[in-house]
C-alpha positions in Angstrom: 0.0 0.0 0.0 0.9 3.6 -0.5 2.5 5.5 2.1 0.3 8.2 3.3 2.7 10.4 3.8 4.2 10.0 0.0 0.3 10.6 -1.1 0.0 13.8 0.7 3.5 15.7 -0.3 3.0 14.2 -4.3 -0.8 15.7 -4.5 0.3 19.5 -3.1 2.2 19.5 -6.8 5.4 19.2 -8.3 7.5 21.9 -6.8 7.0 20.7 -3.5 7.1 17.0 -4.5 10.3 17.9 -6.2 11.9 20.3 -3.0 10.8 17.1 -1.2 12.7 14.8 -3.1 15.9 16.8 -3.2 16.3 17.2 0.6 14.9 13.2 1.0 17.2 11.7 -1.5 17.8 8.5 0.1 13.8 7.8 0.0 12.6 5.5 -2.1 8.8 6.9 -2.3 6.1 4.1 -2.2 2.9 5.1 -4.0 1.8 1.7 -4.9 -2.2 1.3 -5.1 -2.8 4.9 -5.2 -5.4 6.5 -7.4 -3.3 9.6 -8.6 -5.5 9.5 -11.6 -8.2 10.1 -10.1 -7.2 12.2 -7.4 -7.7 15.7 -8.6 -11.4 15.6 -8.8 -11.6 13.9 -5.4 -9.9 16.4 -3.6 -12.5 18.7 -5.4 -16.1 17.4 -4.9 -18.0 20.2 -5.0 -16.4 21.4 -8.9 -17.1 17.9 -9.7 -20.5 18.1 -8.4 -20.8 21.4 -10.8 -19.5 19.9 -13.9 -22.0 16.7 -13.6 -25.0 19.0 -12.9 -23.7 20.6 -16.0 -23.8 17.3 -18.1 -20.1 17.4 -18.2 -18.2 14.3 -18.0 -16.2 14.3 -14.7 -12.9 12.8 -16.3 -12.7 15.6 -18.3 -10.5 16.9 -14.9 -9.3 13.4 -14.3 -5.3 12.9 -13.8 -2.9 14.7 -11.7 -0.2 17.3 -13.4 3.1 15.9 -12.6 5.1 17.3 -15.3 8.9 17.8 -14.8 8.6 15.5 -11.3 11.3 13.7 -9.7 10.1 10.4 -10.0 13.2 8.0 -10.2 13.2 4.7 -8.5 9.2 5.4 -7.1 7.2 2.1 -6.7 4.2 2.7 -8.5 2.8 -0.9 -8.4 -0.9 -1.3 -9.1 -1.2 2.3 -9.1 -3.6 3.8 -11.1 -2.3 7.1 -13.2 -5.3 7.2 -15.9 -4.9 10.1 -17.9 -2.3 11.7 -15.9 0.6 14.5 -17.2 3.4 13.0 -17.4 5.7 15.2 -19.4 9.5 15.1 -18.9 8.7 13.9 -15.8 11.8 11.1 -14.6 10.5 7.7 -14.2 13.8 5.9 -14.1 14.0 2.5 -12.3 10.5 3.2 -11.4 8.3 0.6 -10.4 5.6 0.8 -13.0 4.1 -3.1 -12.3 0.5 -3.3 -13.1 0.2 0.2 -13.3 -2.7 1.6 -15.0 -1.5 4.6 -17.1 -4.0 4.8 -19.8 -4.1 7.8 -22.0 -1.9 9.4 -20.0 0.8 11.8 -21.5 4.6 10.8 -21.0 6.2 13.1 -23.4 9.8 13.3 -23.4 9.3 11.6 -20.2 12.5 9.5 -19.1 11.4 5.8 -18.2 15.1 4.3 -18.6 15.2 1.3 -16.5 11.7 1.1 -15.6 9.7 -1.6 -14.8 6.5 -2.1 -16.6 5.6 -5.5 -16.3 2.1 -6.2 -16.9 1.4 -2.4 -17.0 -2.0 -0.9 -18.9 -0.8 1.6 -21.3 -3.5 1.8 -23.6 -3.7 4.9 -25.9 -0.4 6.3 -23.9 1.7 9.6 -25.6 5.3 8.5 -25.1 6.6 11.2 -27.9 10.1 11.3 -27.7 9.9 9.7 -24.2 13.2 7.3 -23.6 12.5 3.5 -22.2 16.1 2.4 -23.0 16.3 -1.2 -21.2 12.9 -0.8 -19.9 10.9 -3.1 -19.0 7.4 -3.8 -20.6 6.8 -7.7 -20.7 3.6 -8.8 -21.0 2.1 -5.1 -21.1 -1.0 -3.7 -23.0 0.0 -0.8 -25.7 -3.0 -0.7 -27.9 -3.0 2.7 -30.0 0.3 3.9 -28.0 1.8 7.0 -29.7 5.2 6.0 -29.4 7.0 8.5 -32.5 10.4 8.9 -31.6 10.1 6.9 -28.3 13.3 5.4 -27.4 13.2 1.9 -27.2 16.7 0.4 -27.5 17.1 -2.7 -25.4 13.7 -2.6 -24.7 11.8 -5.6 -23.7 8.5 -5.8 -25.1 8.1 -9.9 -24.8 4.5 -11.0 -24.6 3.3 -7.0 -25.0 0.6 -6.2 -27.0 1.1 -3.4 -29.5 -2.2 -3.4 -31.2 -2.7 -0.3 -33.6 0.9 1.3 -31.5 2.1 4.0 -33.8 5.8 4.3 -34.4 6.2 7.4 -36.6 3.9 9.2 -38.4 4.2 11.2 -42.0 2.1 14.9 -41.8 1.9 16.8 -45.1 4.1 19.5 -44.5 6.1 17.9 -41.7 9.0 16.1 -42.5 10.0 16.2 -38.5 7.6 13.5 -37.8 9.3 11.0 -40.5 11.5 9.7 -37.8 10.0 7.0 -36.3 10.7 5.0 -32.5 14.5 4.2 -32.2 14.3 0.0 -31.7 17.6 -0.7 -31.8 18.3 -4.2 -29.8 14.4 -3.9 -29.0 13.1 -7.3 -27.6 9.5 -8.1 -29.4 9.8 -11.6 -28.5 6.2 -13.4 -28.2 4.7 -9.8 -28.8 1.2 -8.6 -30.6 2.0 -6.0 -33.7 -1.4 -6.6 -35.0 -2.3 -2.6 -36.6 0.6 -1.5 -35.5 2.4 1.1 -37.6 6.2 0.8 -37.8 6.9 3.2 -40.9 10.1 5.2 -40.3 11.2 3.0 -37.6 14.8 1.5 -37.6 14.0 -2.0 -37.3 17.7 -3.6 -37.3 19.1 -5.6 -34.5 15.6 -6.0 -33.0 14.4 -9.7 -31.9 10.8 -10.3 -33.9 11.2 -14.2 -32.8 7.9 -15.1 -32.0 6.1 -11.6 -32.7 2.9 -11.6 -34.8 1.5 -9.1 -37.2 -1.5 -9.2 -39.5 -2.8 -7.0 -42.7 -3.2 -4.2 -40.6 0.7 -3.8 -39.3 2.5 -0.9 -41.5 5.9 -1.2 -42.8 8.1 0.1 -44.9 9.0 -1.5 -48.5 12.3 -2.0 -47.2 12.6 -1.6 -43.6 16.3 -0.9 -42.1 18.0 -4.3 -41.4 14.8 -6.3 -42.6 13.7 -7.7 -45.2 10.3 -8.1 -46.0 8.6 -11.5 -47.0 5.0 -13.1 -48.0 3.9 -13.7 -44.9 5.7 -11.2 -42.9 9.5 -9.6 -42.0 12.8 -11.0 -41.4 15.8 -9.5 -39.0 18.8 -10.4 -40.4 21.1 -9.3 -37.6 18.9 -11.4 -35.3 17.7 -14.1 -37.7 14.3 -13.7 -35.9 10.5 -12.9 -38.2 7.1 -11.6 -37.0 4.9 -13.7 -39.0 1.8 -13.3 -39.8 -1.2 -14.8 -37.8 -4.6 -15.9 -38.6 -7.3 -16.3 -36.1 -10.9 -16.6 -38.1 -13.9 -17.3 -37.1 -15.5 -20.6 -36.4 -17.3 -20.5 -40.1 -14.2 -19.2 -41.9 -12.3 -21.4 -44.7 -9.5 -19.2 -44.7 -6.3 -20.5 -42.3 -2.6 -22.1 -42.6 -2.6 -25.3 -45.2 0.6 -25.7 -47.5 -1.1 -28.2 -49.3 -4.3 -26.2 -49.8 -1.7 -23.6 -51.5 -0.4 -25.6 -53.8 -3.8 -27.3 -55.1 -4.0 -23.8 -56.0 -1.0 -23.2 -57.5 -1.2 -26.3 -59.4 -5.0 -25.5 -61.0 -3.0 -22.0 -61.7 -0.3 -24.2 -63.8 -3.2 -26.3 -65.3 -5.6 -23.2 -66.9 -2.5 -21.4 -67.9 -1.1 -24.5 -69.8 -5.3 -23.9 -71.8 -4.8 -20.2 -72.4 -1.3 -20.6 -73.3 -2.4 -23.3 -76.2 -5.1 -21.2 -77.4 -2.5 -18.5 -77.5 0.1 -20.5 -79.2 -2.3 -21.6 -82.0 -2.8 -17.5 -82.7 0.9 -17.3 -82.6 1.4 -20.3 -85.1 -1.9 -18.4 -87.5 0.0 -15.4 -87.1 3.5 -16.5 -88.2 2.4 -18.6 -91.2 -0.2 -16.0 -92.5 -3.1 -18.2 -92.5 -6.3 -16.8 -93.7 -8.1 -19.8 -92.3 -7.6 -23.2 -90.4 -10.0 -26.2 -89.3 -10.2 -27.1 -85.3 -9.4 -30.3 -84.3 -13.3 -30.5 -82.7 -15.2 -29.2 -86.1 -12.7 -30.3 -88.7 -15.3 -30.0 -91.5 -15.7 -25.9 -90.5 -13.1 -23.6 -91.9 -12.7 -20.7 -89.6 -11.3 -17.8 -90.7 -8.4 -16.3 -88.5 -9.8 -13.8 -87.0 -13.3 -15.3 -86.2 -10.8 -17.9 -84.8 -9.2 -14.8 -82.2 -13.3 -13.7 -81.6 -13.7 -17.8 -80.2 -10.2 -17.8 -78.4 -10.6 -14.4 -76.4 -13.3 -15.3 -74.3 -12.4 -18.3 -73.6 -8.9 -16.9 -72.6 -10.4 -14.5 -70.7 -12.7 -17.4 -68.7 -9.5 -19.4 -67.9 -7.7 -15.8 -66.7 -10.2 -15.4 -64.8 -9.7 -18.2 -62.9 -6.6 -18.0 -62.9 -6.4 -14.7 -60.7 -9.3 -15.9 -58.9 -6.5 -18.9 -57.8 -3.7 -16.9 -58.1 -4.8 -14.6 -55.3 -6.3 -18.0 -53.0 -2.5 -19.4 -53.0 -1.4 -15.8 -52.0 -3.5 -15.1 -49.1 -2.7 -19.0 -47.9 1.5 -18.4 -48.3 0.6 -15.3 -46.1 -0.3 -17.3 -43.3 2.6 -19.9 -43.7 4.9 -20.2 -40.6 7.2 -23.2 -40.7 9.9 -24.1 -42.8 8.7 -27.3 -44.6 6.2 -25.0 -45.7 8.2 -22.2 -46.5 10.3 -24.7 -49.0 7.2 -26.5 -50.5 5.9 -23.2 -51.7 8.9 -21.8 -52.3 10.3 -24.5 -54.4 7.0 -25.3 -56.9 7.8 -24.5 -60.3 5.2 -22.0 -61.5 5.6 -19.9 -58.6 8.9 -19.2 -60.7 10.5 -17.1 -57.4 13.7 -14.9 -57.8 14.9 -17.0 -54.9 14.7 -20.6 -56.7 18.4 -19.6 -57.8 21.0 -16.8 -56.4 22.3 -16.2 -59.8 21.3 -12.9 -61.8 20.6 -15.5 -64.8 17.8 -17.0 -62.9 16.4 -13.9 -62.0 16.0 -12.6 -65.5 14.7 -15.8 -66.5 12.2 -15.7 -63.9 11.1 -12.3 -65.0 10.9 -13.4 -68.9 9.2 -16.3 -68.4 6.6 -15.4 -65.9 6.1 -12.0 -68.6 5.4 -14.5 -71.5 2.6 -16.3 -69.1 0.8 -13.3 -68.1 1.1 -11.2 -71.0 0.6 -14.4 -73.5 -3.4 -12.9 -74.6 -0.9 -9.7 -76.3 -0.8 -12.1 -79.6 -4.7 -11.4 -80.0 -3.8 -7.7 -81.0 -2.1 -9.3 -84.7 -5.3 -9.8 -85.4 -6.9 -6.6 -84.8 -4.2 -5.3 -87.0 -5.8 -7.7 -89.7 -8.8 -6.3 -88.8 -7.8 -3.0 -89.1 -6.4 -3.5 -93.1 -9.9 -5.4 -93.5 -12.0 -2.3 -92.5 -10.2 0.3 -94.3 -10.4 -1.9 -97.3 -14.3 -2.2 -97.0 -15.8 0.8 -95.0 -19.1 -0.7 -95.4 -19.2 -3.8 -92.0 -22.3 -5.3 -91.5 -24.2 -5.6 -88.3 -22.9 -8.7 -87.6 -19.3 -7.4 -88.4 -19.8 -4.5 -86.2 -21.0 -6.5 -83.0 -17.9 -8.3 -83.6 -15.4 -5.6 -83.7 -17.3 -4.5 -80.4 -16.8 -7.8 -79.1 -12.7 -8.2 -79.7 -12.2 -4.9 -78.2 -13.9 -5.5 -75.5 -12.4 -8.8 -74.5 -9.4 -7.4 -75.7 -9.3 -4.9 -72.6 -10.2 -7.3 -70.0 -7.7 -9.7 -71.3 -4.8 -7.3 -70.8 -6.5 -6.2 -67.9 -6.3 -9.1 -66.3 -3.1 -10.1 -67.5 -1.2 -7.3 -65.9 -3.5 -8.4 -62.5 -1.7 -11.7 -62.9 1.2 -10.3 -63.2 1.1 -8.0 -60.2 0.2 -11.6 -58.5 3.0 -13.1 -59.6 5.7 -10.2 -58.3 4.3 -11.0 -54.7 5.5 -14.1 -55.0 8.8 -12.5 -55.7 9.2 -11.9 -51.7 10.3 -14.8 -49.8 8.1 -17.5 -47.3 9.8 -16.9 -43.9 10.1 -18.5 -41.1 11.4 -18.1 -37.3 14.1 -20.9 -36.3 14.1 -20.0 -32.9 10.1 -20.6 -32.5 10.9 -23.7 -35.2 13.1 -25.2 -32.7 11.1 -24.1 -29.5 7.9 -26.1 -31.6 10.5 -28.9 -32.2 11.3 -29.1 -28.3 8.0 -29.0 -27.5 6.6 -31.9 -30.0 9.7 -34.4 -29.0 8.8 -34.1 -25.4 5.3 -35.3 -26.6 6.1 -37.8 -28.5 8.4 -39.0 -25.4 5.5 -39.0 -23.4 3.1 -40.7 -25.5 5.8 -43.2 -25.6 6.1 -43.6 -22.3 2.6 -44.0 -21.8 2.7 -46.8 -24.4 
């Protein structure tokens, strides 16, 4: 429990806290329990009284003003400092366990060393604020403002980040570009779901075990990471936050490397139909045929371009499809964690990654090949060309010739349209699958000593 006395001097206000402070330096202050956030209006009933007569809400005067306060090495534990004022106040080595601090401000406050285990900062302003080696295991940030906090050596295991914001970009304000300094951060085991880490400097910190979801904002290229399918890597650290996938109890979506490569496979299978009907344009358009007979109505000749007006649609059916499958094998890599799955994925042919191969050759090939798949429906304009010489030799069309045209342009624009979707598709699978080793070999652990006991049993 608090010590009264403690209460008393801190609620008079800062200067005399602080005078206090400086002629009690040995004193380790003990304000555990206490309801500083709340103290202000009870030490004021009747303004409180006025303000709810008024239809104001009371909290509108909740939190005491301890800005600049000499706070270093107080035991806060369990206390409750809702929407207090924090600013530059020095909260180093303070005990901060369990505290509730929600939306209070901590600007450029100094929480080096502090304890903040299990700790409710929800909705917290820690601009510029410095928790070097602080301690913040298993506590709640949801929607912290943390821009420009200092975080180095921070540990953050178990926390929940929810929504946290690292940096933010205002028009006109390049200031605000900088985001939290993470450097040897600790995120081990913690929640980045929504959380926005643009700006941030995200080398040397340890992601092993961290989630994020579709929400969680990062940069392109994030400072000593590198970003993946299903989430980012730490190189210095060799750690990922992966992404997670909790759905509901009706949902179909969830974690199957099998299920992604049915997909990829029916992906492999359409695009080997398109590419034929493509092929056959290709082979019209190279030996000039006016006309040629389909193997399934070989007594019908079918002029060349009627034969482009059959092929299109059906092209742009298959393409359809395609992206439709395309897009069900991305969102299932997303959620991939383990390694096995990683290199199943990874490893199947049509997903044709830059990082089958190391060399440059392998890369362009990659690039070439996956552009001649996508972009394949391209042959289909020849024959507009054709067209084209057809109509200016005979301005008169007929109905039927007309409705045509209308038709190949048309498809023409959704097939390219969807081509260039495929291909878009396709560059996301550019990125790698990641994995964590140090959860892969904690899961390992973990399933050995089951199988131990199951053979024990037995």
């Amino acid at each position: 429990m608090a010590n009264k006395e403690h209460l008393k001097i801190i609620i008079q206000g800062v200067d005399t806290w602080n005078e206090w402070r400086s002629k009690n330096p040995e004193i380790e202050p003990d304000l555990s329990g206490s309801n500083l956030g709340e103290m202000v209006y009870v030490s004021s009933e009747k303004v409180v009284n006025l303000l709810l007569y008024l239809g104001i809400d009371k909290e509108i005067i909740y939190g005491l003003n301890l800005n600049g306060a000499d706070l270093r090495k107080v035991n806060f534990n369990s206390a409750k400092l809702r929407r207090a004022s924090l600013k530059g106040a020095d909260l180093s080595e303070a005990n901060l366990t369990k505290t509730d601090i929600t939306k209070a401000d901590l600007t450029e406050a100094n929480l080096t060393k502090a304890n903040l285990n299990e700790s409710n900062l929800n909705k917290v302003v820690m601009l510029r604020a410095d928790l070097t080696e602080a301690n913040i295991t298993k506590a709640d940030m949801t929607g912290a403002d943390l821009r420009e906090t200092k975080l180095s050596k921070a540990i953050l295991k178990d926390a929940i980040l929810r929504g946290v914001i690292t940096s933010k970009k205002d028009k006109g304000d390049t200031s605000l570009e900088k985001g939290a300094e993470l450097t040897d951060t600790n995120f081990n085991n913690s929640d980045l779901t929504g959380a926005d880490l643009r700006y941030s400097d995200l080398s040397r910190v340890n992601l092993s075990g961290a989630i994020i979801n579709e929400n969680t904002k990062y940069d392109k290229n994030p400072k000593g990471c590198q970003v993946g399918v299903n989430g980012i890597w730490c190189e210095s650290t060799d750690s990922a936050a992966l992404m997670t996938l909790t759905p509901p109890g009706n949902s179909m979506q969830g974690s199957d490397s099998e299920a992604v490569i049915v997909s990829l496979k029916r992906v492999r299978g359409l695009h080997s139909y398109s590419l034929t009907l493509a092929g056959i344009g290709f082979l019209i358009a190279v030996l000039g045929l006016p006309e040629i007979k389909l193997p399934f109505l070989s007594d019908i000749e079918v002029s060349s371009i009627r034969y482009a007006l059959l092929a299109m649609p059906i092209s742009f059916g298959i393409l359809s499809l395609v992206k439709m499958f395309m897009e069900s094998a991305l969102n299932g890599a997303s959620y991939l964690q383990d390694r096995n799955s990683a290199m199943k994925v990874g490893n199947f042919p049509w997903a044709l990654s830059k990082y089958s191969g190391k060399s440059k050759g392998k890369k362009i090939q990659s690039l070439i090949t996956r552009f001649v798949m996508c972009f394949h429906p391209f042959i289909y304009l020849y024959f507009g060309i054709q067209w084209n010489s057809l109509v200016k030799g005979d301005k008169s069309l007929s109905v039927n010739d007309t409705f045509a045209l209308i038709l190949y342009i048309g498809f023409g624009i959704l097939l390219l349209f969807f081509s260039a979707w495929i291909f878009i598709l396709s560059q996301r699978f550019q990125k790698p699958i990641l994995f964590d080793r140090k959860s892969e070999k904690i899961s390992n652990k973990s399933s050995k000593f089951t199988m131990d006991l199951e053979h024990q049993k037995h």
